[in-house]
C-alpha positions as a printed NumPy array, in Angstrom:
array([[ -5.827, -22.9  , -40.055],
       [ -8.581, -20.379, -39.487],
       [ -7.488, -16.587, -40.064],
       [ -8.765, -13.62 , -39.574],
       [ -7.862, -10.632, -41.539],
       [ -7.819,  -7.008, -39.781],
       [ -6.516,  -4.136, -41.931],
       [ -8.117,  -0.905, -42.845],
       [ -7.71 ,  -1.155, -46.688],
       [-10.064,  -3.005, -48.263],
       [ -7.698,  -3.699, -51.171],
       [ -5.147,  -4.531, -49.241],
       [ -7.637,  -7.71 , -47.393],
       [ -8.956,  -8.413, -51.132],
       [ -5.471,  -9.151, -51.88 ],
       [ -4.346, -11.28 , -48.903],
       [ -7.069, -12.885, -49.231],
       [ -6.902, -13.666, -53.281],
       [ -3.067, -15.044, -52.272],
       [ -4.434, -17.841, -49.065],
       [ -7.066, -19.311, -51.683],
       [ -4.629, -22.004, -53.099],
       [ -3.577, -22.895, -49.489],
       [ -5.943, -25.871, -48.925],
       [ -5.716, -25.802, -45.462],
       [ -6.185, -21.839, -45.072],
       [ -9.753, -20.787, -44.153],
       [-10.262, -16.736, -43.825],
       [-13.272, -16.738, -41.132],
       [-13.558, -13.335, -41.049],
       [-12.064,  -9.945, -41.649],
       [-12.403,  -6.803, -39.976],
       [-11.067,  -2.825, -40.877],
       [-10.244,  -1.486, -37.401],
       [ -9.098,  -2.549, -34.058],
       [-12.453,  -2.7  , -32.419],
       [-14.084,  -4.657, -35.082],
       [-10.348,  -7.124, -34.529],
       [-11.592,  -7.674, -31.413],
       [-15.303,  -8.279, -31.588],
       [-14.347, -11.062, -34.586],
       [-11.36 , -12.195, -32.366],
       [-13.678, -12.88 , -29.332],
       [-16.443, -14.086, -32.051],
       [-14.356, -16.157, -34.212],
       [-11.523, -17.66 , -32.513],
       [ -9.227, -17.866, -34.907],
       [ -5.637, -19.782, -35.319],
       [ -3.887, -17.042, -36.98 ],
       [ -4.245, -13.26 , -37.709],
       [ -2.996, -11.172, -40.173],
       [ -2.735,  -7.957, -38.354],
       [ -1.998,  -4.376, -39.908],
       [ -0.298,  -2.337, -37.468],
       [ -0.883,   1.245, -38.333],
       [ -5.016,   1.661, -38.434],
       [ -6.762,   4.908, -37.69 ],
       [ -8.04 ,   5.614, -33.726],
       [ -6.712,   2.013, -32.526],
       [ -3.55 ,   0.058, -34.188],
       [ -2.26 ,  -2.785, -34.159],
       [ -0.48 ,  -2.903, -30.986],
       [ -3.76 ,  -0.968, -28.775],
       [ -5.519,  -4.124, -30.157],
       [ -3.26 ,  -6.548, -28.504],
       [ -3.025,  -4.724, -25.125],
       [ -6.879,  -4.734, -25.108],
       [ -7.208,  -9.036, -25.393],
       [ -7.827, -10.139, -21.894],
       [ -4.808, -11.719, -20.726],
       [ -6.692, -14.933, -19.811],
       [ -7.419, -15.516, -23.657],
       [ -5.755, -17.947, -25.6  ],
       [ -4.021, -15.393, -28.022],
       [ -4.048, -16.62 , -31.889],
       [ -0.761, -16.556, -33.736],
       [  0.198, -13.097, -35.2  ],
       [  1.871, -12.46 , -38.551],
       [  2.437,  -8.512, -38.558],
       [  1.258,  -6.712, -41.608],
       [  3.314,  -3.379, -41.923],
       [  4.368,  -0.836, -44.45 ],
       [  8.177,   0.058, -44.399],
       [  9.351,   0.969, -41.118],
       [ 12.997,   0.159, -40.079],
       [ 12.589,   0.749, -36.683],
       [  9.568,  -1.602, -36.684],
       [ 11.489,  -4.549, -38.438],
       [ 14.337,  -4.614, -36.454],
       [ 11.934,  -5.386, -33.55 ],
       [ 10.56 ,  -8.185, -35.43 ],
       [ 13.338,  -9.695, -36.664],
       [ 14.545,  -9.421, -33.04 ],
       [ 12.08 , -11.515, -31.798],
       [ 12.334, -13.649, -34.589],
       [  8.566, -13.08 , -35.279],
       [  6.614, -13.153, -38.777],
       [  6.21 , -10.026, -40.779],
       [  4.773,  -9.488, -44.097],
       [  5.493,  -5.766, -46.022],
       [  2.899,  -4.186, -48.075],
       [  1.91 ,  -5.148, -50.703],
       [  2.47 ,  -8.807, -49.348],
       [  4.392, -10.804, -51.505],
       [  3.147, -14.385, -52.5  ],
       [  7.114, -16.081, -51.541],
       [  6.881, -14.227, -48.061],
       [  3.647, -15.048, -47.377],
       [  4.234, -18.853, -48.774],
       [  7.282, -18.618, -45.942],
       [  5.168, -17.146, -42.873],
       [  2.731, -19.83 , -43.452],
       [  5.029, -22.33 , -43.256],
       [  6.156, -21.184, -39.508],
       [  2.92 , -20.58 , -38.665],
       [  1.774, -24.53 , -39.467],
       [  5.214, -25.447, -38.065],
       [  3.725, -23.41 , -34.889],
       [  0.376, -24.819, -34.489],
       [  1.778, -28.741, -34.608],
       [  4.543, -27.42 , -31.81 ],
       [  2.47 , -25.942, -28.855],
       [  6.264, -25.594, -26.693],
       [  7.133, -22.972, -29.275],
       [  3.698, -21.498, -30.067],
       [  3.512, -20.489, -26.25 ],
       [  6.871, -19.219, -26.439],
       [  6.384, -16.877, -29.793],
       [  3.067, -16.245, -28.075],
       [  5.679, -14.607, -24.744],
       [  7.441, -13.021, -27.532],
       [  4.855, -11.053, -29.255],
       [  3.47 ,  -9.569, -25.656],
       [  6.791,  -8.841, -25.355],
       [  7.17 ,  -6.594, -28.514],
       [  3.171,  -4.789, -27.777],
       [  4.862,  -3.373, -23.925],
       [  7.735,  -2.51 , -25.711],
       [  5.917,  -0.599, -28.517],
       [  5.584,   3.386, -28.394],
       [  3.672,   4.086, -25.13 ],
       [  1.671,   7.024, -26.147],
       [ -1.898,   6.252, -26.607],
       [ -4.987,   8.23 , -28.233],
       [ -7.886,   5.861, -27.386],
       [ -8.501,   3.128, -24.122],
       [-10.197,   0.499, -25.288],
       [-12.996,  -0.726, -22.37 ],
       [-15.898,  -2.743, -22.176],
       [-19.389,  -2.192, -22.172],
       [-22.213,  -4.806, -22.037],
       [-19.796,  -7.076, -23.492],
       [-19.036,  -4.546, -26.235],
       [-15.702,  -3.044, -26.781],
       [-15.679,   0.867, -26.731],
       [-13.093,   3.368, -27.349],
       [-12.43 ,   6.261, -25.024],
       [-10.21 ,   9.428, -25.328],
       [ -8.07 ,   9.957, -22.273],
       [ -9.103,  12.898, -21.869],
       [-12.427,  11.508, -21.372],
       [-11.326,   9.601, -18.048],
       [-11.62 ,  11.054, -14.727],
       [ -9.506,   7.925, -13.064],
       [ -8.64 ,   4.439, -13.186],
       [ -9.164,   2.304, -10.272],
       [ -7.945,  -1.338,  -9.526],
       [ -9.246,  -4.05 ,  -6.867],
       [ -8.578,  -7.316,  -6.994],
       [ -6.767,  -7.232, -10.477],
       [ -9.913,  -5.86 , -11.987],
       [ -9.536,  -2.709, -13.504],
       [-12.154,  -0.28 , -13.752],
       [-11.802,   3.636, -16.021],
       [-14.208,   5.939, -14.398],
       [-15.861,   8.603, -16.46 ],
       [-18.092,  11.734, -15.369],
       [-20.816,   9.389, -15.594],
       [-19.959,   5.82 , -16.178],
       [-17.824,   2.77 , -14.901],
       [-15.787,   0.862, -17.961],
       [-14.158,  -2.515, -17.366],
       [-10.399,  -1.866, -19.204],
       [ -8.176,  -5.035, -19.49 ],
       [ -4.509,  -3.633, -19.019],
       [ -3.07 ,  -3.135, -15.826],
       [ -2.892,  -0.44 , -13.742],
       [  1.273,  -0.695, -14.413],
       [  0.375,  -0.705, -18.054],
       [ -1.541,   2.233, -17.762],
       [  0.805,   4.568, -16.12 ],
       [  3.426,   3.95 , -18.813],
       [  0.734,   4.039, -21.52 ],
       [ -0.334,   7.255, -20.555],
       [  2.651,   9.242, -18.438],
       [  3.151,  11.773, -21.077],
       [ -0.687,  12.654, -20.351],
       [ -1.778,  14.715, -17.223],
       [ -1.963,  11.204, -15.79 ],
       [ -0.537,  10.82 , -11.698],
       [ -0.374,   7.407,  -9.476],
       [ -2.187,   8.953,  -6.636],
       [ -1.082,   5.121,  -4.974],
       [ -1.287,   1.367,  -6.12 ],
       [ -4.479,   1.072,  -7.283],
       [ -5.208,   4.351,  -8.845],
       [ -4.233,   6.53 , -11.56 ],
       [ -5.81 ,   9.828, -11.959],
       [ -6.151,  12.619, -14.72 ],
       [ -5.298,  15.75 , -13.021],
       [ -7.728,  17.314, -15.009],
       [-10.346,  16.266, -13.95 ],
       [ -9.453,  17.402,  -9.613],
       [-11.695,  20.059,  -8.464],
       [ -9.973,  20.083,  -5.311],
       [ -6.944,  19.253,  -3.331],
       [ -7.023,  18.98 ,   0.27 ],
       [ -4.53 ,  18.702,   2.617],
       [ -4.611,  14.801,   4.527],
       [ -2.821,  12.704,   6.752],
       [  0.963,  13.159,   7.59 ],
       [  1.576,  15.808,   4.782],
       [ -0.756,  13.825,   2.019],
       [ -3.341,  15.289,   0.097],
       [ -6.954,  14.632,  -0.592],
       [ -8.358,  14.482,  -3.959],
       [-11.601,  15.703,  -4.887],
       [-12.589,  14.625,  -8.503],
       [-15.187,  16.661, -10.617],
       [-17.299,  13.472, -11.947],
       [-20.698,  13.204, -10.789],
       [-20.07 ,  11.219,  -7.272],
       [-17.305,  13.675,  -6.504],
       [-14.792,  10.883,  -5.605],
       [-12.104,  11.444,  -2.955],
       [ -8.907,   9.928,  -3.862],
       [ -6.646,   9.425,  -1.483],
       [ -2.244,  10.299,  -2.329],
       [ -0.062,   8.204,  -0.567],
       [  2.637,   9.583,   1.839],
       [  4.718,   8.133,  -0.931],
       [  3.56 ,  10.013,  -4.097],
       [  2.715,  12.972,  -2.256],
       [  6.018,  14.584,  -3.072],
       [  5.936,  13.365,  -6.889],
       [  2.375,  15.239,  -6.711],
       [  3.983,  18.797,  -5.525],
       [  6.972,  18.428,  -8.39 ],
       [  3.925,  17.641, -11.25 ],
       [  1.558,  20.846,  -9.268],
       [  4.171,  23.617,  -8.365],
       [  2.852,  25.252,  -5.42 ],
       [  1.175,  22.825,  -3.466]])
């Protein structure tokens, strides 16, 4: 099996990876100490298995898994955690692998074992693979960073930073002041991510940070206008059926 290692503590990789050097058929490929560098190595690499950390500074755990395209082949995933009860009980839910910190060599010996059983059973791989998607929509919504692309790089952005997010043809797109970001979740996916933010579903296939409107103009059959304050000024259209949702979130409208 080829692993990859992401956690932020350096001791904490030195260790996992002093404790898979008896395991004859366990190759470490690569490690990495954040969530961006997770994904540059997971694109890289391709690896069988991760050993993921879930809380990292600026993007954890679960941010990195709702930033891998969803046409990837996703890697198995055993869940590297300190203690956290709520946490647990939605792994051992799912029945999915978890190791505590500081691993322990009879747990890890054990998650190893499902994880080979795994690879030589591709049914259940691809249904622990359902699972674990499962468990990263589920997780706390609130977000600090996006994760998009940029000339094939991955880039974090604040949400603060992000004028709107627009969708056609599945492909979702964060639009800055300046720039145009490619972003991998879904539009869906970003409304629940981000609706304790001044985020608003102007319609279907945009999402817009209210604080970045310059103007609001009245429109069509009692619908409003939107005039954003990036550089092309872009006019975002509410639908009929958001415009009341719109006047509850801006009193006075």
């Amino acid at each position: 099996m080829r692993c990859l290692i992401i956690d932020d503590e350096f001791s904490a990789r030195s260790r996992l990876k002093r404790l898979l050097m008896p395991e004859s058929d366990v190759e470490v490929v690569g490690e990495a100490e954040d969530g961006i560098q997770g994904l540059e190595k997971l694109n890289e690499l391709k690896p069988d298995l991760i050993f993921l950390d879930i809380e990292m500074p600026r993007l954890n755990g679960f941010g990195m898994l709702r930033a891998i395209p969803a046409t990837d082949n996703l890697p198995l995933i055993i869940f590297i955690t300190g203690y956290d009860e709520h946490a647990l009980a939605a792994f051992e839910a799912d029945a999915l692998a978890y190791l505590l910190k500081p691993v322990e060599p009879q747990r890890l010996t054990s998650a190893l074992s499902r994880a080979r059983h795994l690879i030589r059973d591709p049914s259940n791989a691809l249904e622990e693979k359902g699972k674990i998607v499962n468990l990263v929509r589920r997780a706390a919504a609130r977000v600090d960073h996006i994760v998009v692309r940029r000339k094939g790089r991955f880039v974090l952005l604040r949400p603060a930073e992000i004028s709107h997010f627009t969708a056609d043809l599945g492909v979702v797109k964060a639009h800055t002041s300046t720039e145009i970001f490619h972003v991998e979740m879904t539009m869906n996916e970003l409304e629940e991510s981000l609706s304790a933010q001044r985020f608003f579903r102007a319609h279907r296939a945009t999402l817009v940070n209210l604080e970045h409107v310059r103007e609001i103009q009245p429109y069509f059959r009692s619908s409003y206008l939107l005039i954003m304050a990036d550089a092309a000024r872009s006019e975002i259209q509410v639908s009929e059926r958001q415009a009341k949702l719109l006047r509850e979130r801006i009193p006075g409208l």
